[in-house]
DSSP file (Angstrom, degrees, kcal/mol; ACC not computed):
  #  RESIDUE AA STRUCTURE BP1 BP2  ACC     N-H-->O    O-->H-N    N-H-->O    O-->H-N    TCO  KAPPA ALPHA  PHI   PSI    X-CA   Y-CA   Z-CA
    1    1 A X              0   0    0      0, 0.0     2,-0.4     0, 0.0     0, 0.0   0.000 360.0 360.0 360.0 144.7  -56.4  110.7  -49.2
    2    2 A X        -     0   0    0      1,-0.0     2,-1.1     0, 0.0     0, 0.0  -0.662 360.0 -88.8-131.8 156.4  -56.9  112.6  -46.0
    3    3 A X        -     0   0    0     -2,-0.4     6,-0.0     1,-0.1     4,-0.0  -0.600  23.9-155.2 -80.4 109.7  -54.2  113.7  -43.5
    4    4 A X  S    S+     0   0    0     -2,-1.1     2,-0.5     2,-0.1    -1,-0.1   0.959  84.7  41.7 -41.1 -64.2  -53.3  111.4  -40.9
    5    5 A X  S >  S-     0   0    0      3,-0.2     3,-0.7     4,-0.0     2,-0.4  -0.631  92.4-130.4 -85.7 133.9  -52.0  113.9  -38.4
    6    6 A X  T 3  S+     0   0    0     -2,-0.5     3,-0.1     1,-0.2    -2,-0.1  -0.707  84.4  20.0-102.3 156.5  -54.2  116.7  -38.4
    7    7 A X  T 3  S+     0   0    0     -2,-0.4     2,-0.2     1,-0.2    -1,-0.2   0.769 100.2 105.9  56.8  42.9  -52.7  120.5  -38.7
    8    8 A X    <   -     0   0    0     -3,-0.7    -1,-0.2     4,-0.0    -3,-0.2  -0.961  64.5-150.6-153.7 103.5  -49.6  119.0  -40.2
    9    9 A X     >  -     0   0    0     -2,-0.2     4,-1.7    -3,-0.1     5,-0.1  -0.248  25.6-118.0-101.3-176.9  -49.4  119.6  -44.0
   10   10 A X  H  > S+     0   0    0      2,-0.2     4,-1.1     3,-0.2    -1,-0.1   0.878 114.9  50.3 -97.0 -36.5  -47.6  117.1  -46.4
   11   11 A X  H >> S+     0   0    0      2,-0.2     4,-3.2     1,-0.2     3,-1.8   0.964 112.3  47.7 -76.1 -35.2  -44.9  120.3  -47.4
   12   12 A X  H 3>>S+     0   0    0      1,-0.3     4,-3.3     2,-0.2     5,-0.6   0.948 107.3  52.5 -52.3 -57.0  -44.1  121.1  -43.7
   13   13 A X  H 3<5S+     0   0    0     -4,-1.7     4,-0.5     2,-0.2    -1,-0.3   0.648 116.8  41.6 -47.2 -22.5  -43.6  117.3  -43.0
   14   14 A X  H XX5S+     0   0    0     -3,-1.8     3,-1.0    -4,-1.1     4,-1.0   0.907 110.0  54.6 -86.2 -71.6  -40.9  117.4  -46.2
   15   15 A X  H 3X5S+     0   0    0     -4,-3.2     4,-4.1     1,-0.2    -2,-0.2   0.905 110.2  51.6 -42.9 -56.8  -39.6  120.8  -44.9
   16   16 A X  H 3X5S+     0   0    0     -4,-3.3     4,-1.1    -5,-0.3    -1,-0.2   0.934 116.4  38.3 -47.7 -36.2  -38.9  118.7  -41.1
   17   17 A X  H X><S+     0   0    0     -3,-1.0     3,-2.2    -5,-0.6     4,-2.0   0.990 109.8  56.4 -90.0 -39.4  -37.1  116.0  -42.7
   18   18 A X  H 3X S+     0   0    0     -4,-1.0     4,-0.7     1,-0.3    -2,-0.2   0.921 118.6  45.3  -7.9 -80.3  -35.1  118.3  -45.4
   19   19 A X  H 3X>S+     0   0    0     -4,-4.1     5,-1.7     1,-0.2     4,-0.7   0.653 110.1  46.5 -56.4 -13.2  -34.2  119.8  -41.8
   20   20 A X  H X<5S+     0   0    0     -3,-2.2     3,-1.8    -4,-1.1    -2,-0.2   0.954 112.1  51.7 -93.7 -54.9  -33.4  116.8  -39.7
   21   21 A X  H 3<5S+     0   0    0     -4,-2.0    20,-0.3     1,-0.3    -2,-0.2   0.268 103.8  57.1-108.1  20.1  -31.4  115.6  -42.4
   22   22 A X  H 3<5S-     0   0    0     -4,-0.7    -1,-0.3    -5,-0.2    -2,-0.2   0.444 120.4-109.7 -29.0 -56.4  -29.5  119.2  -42.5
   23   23 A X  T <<5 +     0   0    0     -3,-1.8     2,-0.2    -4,-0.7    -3,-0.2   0.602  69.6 155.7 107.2   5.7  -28.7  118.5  -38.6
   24   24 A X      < -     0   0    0     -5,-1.7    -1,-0.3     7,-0.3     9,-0.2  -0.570  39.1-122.7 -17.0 104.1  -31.0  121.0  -38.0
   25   25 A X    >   -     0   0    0      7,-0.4     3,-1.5    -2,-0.2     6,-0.2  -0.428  28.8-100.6 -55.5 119.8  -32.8  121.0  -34.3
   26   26 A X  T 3  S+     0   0    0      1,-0.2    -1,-0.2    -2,-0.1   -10,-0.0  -0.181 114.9  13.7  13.2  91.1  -36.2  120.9  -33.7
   27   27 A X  T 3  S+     0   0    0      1,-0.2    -1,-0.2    -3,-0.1     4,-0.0   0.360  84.0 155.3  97.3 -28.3  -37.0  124.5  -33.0
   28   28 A X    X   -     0   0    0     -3,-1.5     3,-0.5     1,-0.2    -1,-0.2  -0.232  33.9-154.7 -28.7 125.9  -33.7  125.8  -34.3
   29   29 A X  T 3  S+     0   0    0      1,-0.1    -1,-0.2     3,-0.1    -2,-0.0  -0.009  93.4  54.5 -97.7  17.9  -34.4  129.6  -35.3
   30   30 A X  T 3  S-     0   0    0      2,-0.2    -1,-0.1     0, 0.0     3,-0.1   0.336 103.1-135.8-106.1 -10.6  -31.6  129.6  -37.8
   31   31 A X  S <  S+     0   0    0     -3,-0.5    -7,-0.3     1,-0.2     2,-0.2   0.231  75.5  69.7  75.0 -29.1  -33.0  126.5  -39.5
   32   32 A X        +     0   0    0     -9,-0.1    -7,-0.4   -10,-0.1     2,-0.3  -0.537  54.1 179.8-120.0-179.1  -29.8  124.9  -39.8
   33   33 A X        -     0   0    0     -2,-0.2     2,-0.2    -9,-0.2    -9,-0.2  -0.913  48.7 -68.8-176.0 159.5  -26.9  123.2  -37.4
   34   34 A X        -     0   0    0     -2,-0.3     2,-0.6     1,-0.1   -12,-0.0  -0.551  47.9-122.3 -65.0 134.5  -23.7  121.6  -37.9
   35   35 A X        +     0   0    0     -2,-0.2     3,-0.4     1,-0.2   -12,-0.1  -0.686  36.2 168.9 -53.7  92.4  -23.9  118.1  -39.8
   36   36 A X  S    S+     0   0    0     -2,-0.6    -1,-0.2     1,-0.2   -13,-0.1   0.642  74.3  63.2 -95.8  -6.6  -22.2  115.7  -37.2
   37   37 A X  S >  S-     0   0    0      1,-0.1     3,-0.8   -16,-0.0     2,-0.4  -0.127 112.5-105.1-123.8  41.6  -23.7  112.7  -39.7
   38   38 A X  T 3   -     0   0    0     -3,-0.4    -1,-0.1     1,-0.2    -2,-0.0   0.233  41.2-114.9  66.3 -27.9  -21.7  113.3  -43.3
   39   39 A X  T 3   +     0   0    0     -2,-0.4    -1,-0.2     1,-0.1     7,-0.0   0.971  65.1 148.1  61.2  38.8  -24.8  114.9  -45.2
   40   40 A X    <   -     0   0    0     -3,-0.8    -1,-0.1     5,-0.1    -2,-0.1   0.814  46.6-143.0 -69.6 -16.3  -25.0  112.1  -47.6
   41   41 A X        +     0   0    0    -20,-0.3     2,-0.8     1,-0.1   -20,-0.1   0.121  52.7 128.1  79.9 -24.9  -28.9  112.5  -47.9
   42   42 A X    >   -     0   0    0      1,-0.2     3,-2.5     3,-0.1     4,-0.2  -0.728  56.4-138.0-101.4 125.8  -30.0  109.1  -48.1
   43   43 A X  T 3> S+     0   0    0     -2,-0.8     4,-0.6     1,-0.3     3,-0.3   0.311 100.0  61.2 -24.6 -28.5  -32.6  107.9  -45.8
   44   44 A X  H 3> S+     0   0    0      1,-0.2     4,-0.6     2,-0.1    -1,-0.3   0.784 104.4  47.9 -77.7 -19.4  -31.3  104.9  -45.1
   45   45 A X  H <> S+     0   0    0     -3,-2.5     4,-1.1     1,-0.2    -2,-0.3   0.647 108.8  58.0 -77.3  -4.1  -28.1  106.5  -43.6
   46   46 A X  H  4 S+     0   0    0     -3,-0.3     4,-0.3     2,-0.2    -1,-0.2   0.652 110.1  39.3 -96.5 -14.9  -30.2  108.9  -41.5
   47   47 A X  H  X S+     0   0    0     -4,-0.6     4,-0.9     1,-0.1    -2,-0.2   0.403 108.6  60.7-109.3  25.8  -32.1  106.4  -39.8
   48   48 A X  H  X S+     0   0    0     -4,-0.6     4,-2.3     2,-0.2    -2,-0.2   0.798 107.9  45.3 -94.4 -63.5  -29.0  104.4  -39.5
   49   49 A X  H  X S+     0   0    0     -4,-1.1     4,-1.8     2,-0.2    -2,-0.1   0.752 114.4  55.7 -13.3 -54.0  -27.6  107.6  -37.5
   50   50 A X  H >> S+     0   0    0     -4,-0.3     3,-1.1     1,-0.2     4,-0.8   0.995 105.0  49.5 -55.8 -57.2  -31.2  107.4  -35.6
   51   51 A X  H >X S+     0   0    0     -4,-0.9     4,-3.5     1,-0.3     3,-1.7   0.861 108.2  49.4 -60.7 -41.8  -30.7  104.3  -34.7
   52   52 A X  H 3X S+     0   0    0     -4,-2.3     4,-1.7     1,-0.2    -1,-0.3   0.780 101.5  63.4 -73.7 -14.9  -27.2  104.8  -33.3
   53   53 A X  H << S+     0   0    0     -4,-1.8    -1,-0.2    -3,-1.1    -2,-0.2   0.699 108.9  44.1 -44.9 -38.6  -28.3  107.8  -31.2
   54   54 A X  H X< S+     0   0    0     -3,-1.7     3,-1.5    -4,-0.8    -2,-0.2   0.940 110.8  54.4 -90.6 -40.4  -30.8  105.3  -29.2
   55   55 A X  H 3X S+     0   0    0     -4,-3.5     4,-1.9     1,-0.3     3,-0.3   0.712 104.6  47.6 -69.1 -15.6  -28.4  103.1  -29.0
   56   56 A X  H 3X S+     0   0    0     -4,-1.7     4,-0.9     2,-0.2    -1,-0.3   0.382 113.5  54.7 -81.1  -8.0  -25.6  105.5  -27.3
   57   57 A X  H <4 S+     0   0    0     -3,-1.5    28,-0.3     2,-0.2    31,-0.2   0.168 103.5  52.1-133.1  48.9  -28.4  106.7  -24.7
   58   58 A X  H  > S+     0   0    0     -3,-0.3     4,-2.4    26,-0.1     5,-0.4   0.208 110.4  46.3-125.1 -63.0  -29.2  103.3  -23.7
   59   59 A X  H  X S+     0   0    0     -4,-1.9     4,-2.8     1,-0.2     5,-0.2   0.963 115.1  50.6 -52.5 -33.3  -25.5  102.6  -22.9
   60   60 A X  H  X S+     0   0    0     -4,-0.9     4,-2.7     2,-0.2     5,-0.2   0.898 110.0  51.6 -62.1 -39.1  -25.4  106.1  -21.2
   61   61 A X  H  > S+     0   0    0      1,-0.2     4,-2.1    20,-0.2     3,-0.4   1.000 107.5  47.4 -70.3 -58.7  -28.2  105.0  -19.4
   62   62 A X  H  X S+     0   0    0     -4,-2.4     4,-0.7     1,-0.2    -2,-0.2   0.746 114.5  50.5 -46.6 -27.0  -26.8  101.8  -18.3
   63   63 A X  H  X S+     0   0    0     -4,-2.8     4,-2.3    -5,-0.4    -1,-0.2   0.856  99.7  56.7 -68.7 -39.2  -23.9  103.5  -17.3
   64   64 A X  H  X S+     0   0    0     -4,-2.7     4,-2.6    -3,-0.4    -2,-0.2   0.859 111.1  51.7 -40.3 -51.3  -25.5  106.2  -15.3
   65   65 A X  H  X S+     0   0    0     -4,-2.1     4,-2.7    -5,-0.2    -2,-0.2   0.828 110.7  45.4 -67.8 -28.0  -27.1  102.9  -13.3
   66   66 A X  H  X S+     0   0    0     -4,-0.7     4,-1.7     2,-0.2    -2,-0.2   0.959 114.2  50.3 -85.8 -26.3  -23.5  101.1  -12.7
   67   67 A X  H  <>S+     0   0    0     -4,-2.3     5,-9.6     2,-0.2     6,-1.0   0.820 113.0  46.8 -48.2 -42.3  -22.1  104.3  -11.6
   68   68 A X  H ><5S+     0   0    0     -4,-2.6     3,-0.5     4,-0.3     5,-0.3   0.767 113.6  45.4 -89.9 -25.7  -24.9  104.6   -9.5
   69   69 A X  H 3<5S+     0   0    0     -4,-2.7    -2,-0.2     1,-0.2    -1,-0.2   0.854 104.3  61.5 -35.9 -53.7  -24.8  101.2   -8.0
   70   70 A X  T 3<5S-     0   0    0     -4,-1.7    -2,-0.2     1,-0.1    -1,-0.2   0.446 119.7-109.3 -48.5 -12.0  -21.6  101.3   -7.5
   71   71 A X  T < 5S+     0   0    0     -3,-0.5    -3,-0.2    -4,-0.2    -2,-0.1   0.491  98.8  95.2 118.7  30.4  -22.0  104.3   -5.1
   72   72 A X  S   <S+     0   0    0     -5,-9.6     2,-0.3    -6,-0.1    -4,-0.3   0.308  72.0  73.5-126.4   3.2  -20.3  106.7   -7.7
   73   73 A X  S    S-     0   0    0     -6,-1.0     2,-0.3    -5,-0.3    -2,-0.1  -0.852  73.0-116.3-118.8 156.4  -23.5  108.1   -9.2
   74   74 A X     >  -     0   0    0     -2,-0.3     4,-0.6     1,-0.1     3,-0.1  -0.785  16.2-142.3 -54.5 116.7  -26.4  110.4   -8.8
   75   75 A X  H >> S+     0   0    0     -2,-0.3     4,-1.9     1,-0.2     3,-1.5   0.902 103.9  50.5 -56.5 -42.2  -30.1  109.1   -8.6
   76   76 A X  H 3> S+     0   0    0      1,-0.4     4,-1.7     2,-0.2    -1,-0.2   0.765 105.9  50.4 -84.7 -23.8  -31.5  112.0  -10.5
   77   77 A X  H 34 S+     0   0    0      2,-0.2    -1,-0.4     1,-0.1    -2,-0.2   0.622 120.5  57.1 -96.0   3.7  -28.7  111.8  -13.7
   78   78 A X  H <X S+     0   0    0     -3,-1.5     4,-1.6    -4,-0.6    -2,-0.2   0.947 108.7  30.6 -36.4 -77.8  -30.3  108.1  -13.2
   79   79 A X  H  X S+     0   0    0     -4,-1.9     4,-3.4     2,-0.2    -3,-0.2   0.835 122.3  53.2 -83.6 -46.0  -33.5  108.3  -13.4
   80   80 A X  H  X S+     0   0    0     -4,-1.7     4,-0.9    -5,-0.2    -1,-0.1   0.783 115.0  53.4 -56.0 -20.2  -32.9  111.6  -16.2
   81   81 A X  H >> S+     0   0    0      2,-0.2     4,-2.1     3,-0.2     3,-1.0   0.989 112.5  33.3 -71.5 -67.4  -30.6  108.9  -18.0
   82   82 A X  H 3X S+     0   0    0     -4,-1.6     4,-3.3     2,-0.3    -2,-0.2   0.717 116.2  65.0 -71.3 -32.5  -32.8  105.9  -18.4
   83   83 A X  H 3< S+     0   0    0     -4,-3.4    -1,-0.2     2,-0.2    -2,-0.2   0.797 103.5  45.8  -5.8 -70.0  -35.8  108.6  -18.9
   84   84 A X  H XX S+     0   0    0     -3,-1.0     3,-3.1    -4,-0.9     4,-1.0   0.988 114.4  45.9-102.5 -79.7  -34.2  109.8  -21.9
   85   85 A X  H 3X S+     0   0    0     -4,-2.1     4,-1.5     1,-0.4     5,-0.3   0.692 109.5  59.4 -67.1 -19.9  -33.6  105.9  -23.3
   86   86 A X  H 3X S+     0   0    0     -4,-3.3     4,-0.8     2,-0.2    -1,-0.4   0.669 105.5  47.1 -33.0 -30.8  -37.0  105.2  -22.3
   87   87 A X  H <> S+     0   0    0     -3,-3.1     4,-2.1     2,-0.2     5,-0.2   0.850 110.5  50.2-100.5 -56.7  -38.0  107.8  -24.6
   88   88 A X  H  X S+     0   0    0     -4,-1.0     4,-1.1   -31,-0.2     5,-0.4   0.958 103.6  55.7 -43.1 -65.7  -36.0  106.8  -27.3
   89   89 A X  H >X S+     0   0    0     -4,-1.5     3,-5.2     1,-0.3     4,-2.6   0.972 107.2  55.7 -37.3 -88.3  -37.1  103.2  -27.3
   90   90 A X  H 3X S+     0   0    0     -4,-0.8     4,-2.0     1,-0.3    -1,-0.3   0.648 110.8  41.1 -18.5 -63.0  -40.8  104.5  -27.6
   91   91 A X  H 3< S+     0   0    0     -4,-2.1    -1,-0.3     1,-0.3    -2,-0.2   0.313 108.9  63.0 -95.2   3.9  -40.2  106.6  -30.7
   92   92 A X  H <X S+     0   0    0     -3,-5.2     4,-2.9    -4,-1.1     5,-0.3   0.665 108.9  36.5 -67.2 -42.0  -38.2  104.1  -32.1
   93   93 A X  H  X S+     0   0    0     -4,-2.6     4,-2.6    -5,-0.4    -2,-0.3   0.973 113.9  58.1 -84.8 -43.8  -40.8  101.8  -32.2
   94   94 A X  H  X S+     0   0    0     -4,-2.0     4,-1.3    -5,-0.5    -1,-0.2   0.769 112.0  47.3 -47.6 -27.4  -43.5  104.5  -33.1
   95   95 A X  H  > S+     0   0    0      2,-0.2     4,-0.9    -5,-0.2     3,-0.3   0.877 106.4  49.1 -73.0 -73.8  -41.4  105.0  -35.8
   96   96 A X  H  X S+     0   0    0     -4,-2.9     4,-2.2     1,-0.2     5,-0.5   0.901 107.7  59.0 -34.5 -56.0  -41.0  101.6  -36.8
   97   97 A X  H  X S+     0   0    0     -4,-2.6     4,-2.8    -5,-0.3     3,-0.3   0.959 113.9  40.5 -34.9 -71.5  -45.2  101.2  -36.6
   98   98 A X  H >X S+     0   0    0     -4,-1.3     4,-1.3    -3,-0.3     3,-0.6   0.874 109.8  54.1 -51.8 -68.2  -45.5  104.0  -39.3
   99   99 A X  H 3< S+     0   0    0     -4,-0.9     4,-0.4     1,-0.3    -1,-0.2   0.640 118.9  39.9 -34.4 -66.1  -42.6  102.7  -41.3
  100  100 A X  H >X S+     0   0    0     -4,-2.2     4,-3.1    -3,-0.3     3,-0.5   0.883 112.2  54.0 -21.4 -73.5  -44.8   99.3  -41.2
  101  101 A X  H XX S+     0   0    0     -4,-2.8     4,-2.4    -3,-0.6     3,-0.7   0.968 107.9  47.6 -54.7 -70.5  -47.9  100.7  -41.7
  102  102 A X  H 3< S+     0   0    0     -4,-1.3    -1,-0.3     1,-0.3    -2,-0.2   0.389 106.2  58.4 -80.8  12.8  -47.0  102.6  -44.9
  103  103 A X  H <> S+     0   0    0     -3,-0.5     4,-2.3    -4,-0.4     3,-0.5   0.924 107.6  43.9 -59.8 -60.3  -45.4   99.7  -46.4
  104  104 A X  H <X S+     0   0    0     -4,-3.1     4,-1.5    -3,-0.7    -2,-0.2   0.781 115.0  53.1 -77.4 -29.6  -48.9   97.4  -46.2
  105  105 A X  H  < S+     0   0    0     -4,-2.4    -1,-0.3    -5,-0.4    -3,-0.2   0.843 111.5  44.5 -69.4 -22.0  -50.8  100.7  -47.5
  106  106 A X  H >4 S+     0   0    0     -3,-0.5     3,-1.2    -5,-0.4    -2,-0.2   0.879 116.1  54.3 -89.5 -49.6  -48.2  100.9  -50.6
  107  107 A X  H 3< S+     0   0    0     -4,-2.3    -2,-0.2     1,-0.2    -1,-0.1   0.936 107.4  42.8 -52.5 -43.8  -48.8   97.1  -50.8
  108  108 A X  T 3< S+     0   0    0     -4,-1.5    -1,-0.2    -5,-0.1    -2,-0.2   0.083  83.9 115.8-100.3  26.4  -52.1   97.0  -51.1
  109  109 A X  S <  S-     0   0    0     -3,-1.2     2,-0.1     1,-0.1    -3,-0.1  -0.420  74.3-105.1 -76.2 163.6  -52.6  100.1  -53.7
  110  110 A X              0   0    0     -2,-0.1    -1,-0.1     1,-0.1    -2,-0.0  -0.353 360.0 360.0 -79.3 171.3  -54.1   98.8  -57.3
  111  111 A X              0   0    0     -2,-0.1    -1,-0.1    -3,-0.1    -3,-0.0   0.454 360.0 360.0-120.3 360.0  -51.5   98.9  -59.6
């Protein structure tokens, strides 16, 4: 079985989710961060978490836009708003595509 992502090894990719689901940052130099999401561990509650993360910066974004329609907002925390839930949306679904993907390879193993 070869590595999908190349110069991305199977323990590091366990050590990143072991950290995300820490609360741990991306990039963090302590390794660690406060646990805003209970620290239960189980994977479906972390992408349960995920999910509500895109979905709070898509309302932010939509709010950033009535604000700014209404004449009460700034283009640039606009466009940085809807940016950012752009962004999400992508790697939501990029997620979802792997998630997909390594079902129908797990299906179609011998048994």
């Amino acid at each position: 079985m070869t590595n999908a992502l190349p110069g991305i090894s199977a323990n590091g990719a366990l050590r990143a989710y072991q950290a995300v689901e820490r609360g741990a940052l991306p990039g963090d130099t302590a390794g660690q961060a406060a646990d805003a999401g209970g620290g239960d561990g189980d994977f479906s509650a972390l992408l349960g978490r995920a999910l509500e993360g895109v979905v709070n910066t898509s309302q932010q974004a939509e709010g950033q836009a009535v604000a700014a329609i209404s004449g009460h907002g700034d283009l640039t925390h606009v466009v940085t708003a809807v940016s950012r839930a752009q962004l999400a949306l992508q790697t939501t679904v990029a997620v979802r595509d792997r998630v997909l993907q390594a079902y129908q390879d797990i299906i179609k193993m011998p048994i």
